[in-house]
matplotlib code that plots the C-alpha trace (Angstrom):
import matplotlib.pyplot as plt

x = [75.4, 74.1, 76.2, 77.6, 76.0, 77.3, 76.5, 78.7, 80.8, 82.5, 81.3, 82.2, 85.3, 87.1, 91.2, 91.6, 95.8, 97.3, 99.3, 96.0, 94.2, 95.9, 99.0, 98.0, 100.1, 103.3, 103.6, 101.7, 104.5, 105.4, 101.8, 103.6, 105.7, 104.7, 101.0, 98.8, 98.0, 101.6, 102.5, 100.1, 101.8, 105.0, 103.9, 102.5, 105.9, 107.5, 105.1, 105.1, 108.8, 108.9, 107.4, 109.3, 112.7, 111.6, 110.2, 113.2, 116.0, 113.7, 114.2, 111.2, 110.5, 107.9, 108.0, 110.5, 110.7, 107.7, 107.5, 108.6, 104.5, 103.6, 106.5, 105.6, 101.7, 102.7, 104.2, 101.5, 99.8, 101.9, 101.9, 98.5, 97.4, 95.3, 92.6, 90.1, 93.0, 93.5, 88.8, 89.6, 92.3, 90.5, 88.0, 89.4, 91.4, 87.7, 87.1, 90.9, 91.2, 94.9, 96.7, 99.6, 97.3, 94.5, 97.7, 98.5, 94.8, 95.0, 97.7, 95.7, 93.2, 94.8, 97.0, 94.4, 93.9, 97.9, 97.2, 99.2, 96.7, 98.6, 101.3, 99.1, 100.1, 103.7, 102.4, 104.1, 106.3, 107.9, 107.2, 106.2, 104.4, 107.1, 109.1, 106.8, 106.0, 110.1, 111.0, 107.9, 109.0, 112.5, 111.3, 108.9, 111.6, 114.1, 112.3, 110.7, 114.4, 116.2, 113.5, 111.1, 113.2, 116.7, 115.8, 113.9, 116.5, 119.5, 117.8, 116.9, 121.1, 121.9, 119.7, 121.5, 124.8, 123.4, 122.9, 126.3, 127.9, 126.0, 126.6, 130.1, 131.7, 128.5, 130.1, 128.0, 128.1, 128.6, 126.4, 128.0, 125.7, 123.5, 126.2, 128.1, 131.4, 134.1, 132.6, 131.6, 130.2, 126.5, 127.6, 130.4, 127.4, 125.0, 128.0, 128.4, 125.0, 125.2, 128.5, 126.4, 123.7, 125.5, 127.2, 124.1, 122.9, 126.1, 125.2, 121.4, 122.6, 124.6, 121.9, 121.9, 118.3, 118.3, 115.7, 115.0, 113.2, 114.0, 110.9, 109.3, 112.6, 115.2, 116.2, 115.0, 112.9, 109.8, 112.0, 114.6, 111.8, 109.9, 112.7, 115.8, 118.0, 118.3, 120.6, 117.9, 120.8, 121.8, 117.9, 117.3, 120.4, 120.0, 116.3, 116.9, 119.7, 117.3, 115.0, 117.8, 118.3, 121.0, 120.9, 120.6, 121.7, 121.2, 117.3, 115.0, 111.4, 111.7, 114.5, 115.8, 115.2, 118.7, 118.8, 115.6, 116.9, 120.4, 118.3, 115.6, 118.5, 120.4, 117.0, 116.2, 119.6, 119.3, 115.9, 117.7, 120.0, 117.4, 115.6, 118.5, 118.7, 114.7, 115.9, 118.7, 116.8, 113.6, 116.2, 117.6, 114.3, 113.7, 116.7, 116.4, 119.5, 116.7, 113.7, 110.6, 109.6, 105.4, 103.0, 100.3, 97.3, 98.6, 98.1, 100.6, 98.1, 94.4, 94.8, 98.0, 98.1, 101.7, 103.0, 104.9, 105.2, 108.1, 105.2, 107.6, 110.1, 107.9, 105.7, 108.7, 110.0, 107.1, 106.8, 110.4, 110.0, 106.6, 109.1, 111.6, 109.1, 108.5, 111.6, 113.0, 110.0, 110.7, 114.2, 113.5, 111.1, 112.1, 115.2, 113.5, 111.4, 110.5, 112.3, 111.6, 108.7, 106.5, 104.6, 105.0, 107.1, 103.9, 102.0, 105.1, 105.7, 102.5, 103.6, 107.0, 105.2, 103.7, 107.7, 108.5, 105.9, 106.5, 109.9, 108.6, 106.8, 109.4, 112.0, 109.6, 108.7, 112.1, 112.8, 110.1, 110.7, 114.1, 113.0, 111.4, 114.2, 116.1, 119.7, 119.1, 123.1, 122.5, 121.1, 124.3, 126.5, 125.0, 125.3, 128.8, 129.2, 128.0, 130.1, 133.3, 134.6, 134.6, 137.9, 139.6, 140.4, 142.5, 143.7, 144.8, 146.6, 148.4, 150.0, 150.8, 152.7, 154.1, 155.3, 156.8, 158.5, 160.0, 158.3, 158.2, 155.1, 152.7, 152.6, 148.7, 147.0, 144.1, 143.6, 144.0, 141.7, 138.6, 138.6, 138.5, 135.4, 133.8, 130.3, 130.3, 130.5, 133.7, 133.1, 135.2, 137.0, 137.9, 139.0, 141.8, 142.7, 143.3, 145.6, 147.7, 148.3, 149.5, 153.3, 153.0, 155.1, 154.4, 153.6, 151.3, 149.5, 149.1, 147.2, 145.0, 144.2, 142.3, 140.5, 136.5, 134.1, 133.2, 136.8, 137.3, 136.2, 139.4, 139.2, 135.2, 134.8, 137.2, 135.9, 132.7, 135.4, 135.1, 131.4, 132.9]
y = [103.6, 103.2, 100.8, 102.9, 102.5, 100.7, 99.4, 96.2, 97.2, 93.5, 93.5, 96.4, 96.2, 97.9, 98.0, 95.6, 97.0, 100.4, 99.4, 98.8, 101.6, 104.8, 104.3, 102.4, 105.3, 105.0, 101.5, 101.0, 99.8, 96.6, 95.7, 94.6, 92.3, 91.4, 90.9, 87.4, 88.5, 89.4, 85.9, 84.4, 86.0, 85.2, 81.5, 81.7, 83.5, 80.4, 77.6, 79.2, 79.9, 75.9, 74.6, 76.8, 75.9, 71.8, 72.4, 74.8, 71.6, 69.1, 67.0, 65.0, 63.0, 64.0, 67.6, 69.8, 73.3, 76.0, 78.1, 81.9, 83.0, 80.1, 81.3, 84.8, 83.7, 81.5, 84.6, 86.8, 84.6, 86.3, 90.1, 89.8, 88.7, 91.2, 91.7, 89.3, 86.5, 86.8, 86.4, 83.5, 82.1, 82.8, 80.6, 77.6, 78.0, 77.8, 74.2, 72.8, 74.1, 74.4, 77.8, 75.8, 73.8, 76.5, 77.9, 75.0, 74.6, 78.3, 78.0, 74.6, 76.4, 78.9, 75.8, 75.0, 78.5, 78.4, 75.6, 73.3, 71.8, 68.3, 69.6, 70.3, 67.3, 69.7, 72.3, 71.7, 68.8, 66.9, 70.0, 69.5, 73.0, 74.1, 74.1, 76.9, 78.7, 78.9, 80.4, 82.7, 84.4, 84.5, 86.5, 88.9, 89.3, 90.2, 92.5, 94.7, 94.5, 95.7, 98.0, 99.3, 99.0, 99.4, 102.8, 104.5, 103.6, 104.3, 108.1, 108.7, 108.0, 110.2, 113.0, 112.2, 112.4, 116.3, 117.6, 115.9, 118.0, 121.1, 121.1, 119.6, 122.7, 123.5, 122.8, 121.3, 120.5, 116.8, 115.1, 111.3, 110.5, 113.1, 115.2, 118.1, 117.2, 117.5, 119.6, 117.6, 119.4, 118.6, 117.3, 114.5, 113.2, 113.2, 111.2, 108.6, 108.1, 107.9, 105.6, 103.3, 102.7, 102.6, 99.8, 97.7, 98.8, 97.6, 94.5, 93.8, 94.7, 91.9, 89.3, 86.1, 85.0, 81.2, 78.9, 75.3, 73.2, 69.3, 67.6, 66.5, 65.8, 67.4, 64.2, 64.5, 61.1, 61.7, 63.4, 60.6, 57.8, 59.6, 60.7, 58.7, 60.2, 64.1, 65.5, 67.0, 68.7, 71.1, 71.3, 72.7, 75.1, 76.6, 77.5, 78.5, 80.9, 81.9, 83.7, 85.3, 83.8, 81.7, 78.1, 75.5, 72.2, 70.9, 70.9, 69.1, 69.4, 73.1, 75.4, 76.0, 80.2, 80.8, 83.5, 85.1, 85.1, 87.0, 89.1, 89.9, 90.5, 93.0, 94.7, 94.7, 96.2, 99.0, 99.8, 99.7, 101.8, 103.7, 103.9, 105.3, 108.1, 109.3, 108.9, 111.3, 113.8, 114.2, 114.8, 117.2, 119.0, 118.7, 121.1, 123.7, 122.4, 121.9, 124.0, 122.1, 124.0, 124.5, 122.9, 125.1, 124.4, 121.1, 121.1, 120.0, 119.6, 119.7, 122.0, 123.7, 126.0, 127.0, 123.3, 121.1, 118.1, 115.6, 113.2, 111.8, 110.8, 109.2, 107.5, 106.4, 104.7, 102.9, 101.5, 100.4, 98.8, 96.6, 96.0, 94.4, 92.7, 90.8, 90.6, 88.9, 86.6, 85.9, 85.0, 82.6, 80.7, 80.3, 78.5, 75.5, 73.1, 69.7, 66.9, 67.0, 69.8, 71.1, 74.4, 76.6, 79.0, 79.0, 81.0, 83.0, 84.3, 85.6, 88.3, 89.1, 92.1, 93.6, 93.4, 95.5, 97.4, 98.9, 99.6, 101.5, 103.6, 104.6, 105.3, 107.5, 109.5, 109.8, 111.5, 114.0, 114.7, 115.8, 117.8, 119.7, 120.3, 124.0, 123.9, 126.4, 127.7, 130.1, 127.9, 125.2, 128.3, 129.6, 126.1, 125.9, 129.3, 128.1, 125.4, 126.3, 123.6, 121.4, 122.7, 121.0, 118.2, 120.2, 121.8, 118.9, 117.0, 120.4, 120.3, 116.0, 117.6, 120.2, 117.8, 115.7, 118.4, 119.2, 122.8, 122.7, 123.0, 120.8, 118.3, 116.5, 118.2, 115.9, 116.4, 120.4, 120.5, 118.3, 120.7, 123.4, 122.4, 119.1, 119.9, 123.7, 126.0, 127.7, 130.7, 132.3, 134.3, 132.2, 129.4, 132.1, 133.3, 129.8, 129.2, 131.9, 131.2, 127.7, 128.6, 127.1, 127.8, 131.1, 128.9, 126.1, 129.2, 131.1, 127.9, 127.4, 131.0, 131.3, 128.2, 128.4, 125.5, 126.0, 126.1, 123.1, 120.4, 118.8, 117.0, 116.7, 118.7, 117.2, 113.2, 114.1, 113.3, 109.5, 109.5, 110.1]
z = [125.2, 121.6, 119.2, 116.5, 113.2, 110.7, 107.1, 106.1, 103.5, 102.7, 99.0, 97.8, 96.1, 98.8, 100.0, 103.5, 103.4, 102.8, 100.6, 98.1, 99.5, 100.6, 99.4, 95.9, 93.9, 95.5, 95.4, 92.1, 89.8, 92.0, 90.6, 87.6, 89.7, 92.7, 92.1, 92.0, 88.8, 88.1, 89.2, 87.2, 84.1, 84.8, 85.2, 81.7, 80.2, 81.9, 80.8, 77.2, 76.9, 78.6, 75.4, 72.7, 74.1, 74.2, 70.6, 69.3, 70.4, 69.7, 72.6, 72.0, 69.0, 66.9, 68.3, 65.9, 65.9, 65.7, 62.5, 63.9, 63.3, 65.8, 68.7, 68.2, 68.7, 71.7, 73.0, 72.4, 74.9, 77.4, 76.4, 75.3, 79.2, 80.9, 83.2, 81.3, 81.4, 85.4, 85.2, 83.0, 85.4, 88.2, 86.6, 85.9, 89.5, 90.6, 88.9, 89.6, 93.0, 91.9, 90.2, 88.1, 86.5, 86.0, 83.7, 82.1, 80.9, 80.3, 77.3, 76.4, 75.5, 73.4, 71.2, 68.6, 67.3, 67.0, 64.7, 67.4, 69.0, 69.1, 71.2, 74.6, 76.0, 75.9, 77.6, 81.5, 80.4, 83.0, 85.5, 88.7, 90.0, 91.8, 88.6, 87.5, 90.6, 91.7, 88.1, 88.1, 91.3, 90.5, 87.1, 89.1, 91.8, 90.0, 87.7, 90.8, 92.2, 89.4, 87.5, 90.4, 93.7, 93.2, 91.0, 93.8, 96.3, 93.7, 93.2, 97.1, 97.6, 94.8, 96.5, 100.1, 98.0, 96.5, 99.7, 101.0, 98.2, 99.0, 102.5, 102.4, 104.1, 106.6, 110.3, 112.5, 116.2, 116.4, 119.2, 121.0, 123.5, 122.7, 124.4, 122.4, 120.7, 118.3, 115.4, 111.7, 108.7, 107.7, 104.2, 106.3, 108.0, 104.7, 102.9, 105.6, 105.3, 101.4, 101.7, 103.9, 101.8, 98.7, 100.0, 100.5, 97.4, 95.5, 97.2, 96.2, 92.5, 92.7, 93.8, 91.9, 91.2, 91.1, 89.0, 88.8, 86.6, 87.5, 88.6, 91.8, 93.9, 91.9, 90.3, 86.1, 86.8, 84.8, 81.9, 81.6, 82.0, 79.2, 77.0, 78.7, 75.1, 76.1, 78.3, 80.5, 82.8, 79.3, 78.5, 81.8, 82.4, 79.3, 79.7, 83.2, 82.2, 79.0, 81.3, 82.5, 85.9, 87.3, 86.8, 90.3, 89.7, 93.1, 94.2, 96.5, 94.9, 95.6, 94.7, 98.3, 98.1, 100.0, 97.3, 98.0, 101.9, 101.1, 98.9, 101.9, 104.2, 102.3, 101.5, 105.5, 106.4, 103.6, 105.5, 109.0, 107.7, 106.2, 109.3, 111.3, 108.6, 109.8, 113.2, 113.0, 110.3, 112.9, 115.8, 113.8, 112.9, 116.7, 117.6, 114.8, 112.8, 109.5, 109.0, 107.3, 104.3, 104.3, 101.9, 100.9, 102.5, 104.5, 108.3, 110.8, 114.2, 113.9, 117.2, 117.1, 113.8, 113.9, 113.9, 110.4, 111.5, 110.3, 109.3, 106.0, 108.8, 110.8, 108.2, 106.6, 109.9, 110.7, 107.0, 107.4, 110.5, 108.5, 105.8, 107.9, 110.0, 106.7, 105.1, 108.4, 108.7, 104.6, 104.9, 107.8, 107.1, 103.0, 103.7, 105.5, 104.3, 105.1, 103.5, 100.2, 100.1, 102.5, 102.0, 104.2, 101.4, 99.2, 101.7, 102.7, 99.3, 98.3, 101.2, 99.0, 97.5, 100.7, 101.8, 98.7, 99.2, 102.4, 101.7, 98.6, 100.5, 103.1, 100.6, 98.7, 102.1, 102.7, 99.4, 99.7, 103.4, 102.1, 99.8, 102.1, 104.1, 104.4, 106.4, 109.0, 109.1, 111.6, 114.1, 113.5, 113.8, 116.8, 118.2, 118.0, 119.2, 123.0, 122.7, 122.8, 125.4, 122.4, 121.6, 124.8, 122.9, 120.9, 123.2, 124.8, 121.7, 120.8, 124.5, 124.0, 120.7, 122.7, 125.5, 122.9, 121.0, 124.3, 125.4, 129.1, 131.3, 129.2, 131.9, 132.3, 129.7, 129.8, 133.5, 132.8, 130.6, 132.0, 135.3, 132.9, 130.9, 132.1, 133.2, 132.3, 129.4, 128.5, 126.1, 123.4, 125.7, 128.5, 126.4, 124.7, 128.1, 129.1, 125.8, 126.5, 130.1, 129.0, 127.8, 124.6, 121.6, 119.5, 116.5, 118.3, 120.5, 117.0, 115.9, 118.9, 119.0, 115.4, 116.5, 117.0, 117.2, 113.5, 112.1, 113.7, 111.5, 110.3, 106.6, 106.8, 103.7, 101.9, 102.9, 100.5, 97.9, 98.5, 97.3, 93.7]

ax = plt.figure().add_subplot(projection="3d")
ax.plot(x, y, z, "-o")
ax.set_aspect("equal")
plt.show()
């Protein structure tokens, strides 16, 4: 057999993952966050904003306050970084063989033109890398959180919550054990759903992103041996909190990412959850109850014209699944480390965006796959319609009411009613003669008489009402 022919194509500037490759548009905006080169900012923001807050208190001697031209400058150093800053990083990283430093050499650089050259020896005061690198994620973390993830997932619950409301009256034939039984409405499933994952989502927005900045063990050596007259505990809260994070006081030489793990956990069970929902949608597609609208010109099989495949559903469970593959290994491995630093969390969170990432995507297939949903109402009505043994267990409770109201001959209504329809359908007209053959009072026979499989749904319309 001949070997298949094949031209290298290592150096071309081509994407290894999906993420970078086929899916690059939907997951775009974490770029911003969640990138090296992202990271790399956010290590200048800190490193800048570092120096401006020693200057603006004037912890050290000799070092007052900038003029407001010289802060904003500093600061341009941030919003000015681009694609030529991550080259320039990238080579200085190359000399240093270390990416802190490369930054702190970065903003060196840039002092002298500021007309503050004599303050480089400021630039990563008393910092220990980690210092950097633990604020830095924290700031790109909880910018994708709260600007790129939380909105996507916010909006696909919002669109769950629509078609709750529009479908709040639909009744459905509910399925336990993938056997029929007691009849829902599509919009009481769509809320529970919604209810579910709005709770997790109440719980992410509430995530408190912790920052350090205390030297090599936690312990403000360095800073109190070279300026032992600041209170480096205030210098340090208040900075941490200034970059709008949450201030922890008690650190080894890393902060110890416990927050990053209940983050990754929440996130993970929003996906599970998530997951369950593409589970349940492509089962329902299976059996009729939605019809998938067409996309012009898309094909569903390369062999089989007539078929539309559920492929949002399925491409959103498998990116789920990736996410939380991640996400679990994230928030295991982050809150261990050895002694007083070890590493393994450096290489761990450079895969924080591909997390994100994948969870991104899902939550973006999910909301189009919705969108190309129609409720097929006929097909739920003609369910219910050859499922009329459903109604035994009403039948049965209206004879326990019966019983206990005192009307004679109501005795074993749950036996009565499993030989009657366990194991075999009961239609409309059997299940009335069987009502009327029962003795039961005009007004409870009455009831059970206008009964059908799609009248009886209980409340399930009006339990929409707790989304609002």
């Amino acid at each position: 057999m001949a070997e298949s022919p094949r031209v290298s194509l290592a150096s071309e500037p081509l994407a290894l993952g999906a993420l970078d490759g086929r899916y690059r548009a939907a997951v775009a905006p974490l770029v911003d966050y969640l990138s090296e080169a992202a990271l790399n900012r956010d290590r200048v923001h800190v490193e800048v904003e570092w120096l401006i807050h020693l200057t603006s208190q004037s912890v050290l001697p000799g070092a007052g306050p900038l003029s407001a031209e010289q802060i904003a400058q500093l600061r341009a150093i941030v919003t000015e970084f681009d694609a030529s800053s991550v080259n320039e990083l990238a080579e200085i990283e190359a000399v240093t063989v270390h990416d802190v430093k490369a930054v702190e050499y970065y903003i060196g650089r840039r002092l002298p033109a500021i007309g503050i050259e004599n303050l480089t020896a400021m630039v990563h005061f008393g910092c220990t890398s980690e210092d950097i690198n633990n604020l830095s994620y924290a700031v790109g973390i909880k910018g994708a959180v709260e600007d790129v993830w939380l909105p996507n997932a916010t909006a696909l619950v919002k669109q769950i919550e629509a078609m709750a409301e529009e479908n709040r009256s639909v009744p459905m034939l509910s399925r336990t054990h993938g056997q029929p039984a007691t009849p829902t409405t599509l919009g009481k499933e769509l809320a529970v759903i919604a209810h579910r994952l709005n709770r997790q989502l109440a719980r992410i927005a509430k995530t408190e992103f912790l920052g350090k900045i205390n030297g090599a063990t936690g312990t403000y050596a360095a800073h109190v041996a070279s300026v032992p007259g600041a209170d480096w505990e205030a210098v340090a809260k208040s900075f941490v909190e200034g970059l709008g994070l949450t201030w922890n006081p008690l650190t080894t030489q890393i902060e110890s990412h416990d927050w990053q793990a209940e983050l990754y956990a929440d996130i993970a069970r929003f996906n599970r959850i998530l997951h369950n929902v593409c589970t349940d949608i492509w089962s329902y597609i299976s059996i009729g109850y939605f019809r998938q609208i067409p996309v012009a010109g898309a094909t569903g099989s390369s062999t089989m014209p007539h078929k539309v495949n559920p492929i949002r559903f399925e491409n959103a469970e498998a990116n789920l699944e990736i996410s939380n593959g991640l996400l679990d290994t994230l928030a295991a491995t982050l809150v261990t480390s050895r002694w007083q630093r070890d590493l393994t969390d450096s290489s761990s969170q450079r895969n924080i965006g591909v997390a994100f990432g994948h969870s991104l995507l899902a939550i973006s297939n999910v909301a189009k796959g919705l969108k190309a949903l129609d409720v097929a109402e006929e097909v739920l009505a003609g369910d219910l319609d050859t499922n009329w043994e459903v109604l035994g267990e009403a039948i049965q409770m209206v004879m326990r009411a019966e019983a206990i109201a005192g009307v004679e001959g109501m005795e074993n209504p749950y036996e009565r009613l499993k030989d009657l329809t366990r194991g075999q359908r009961v239609d409309g007209a059997r299940m009335q003669e069987f009502v009327q053959g029962l003795g039961l009072s005009a007004d409870a026979e009455s009831r059970l008489l206008a009964l059908t499989p799609g009248k009886y749904t209980g409340i399930a319309d009006k339990l929409v009402d707790h989304l609002k």
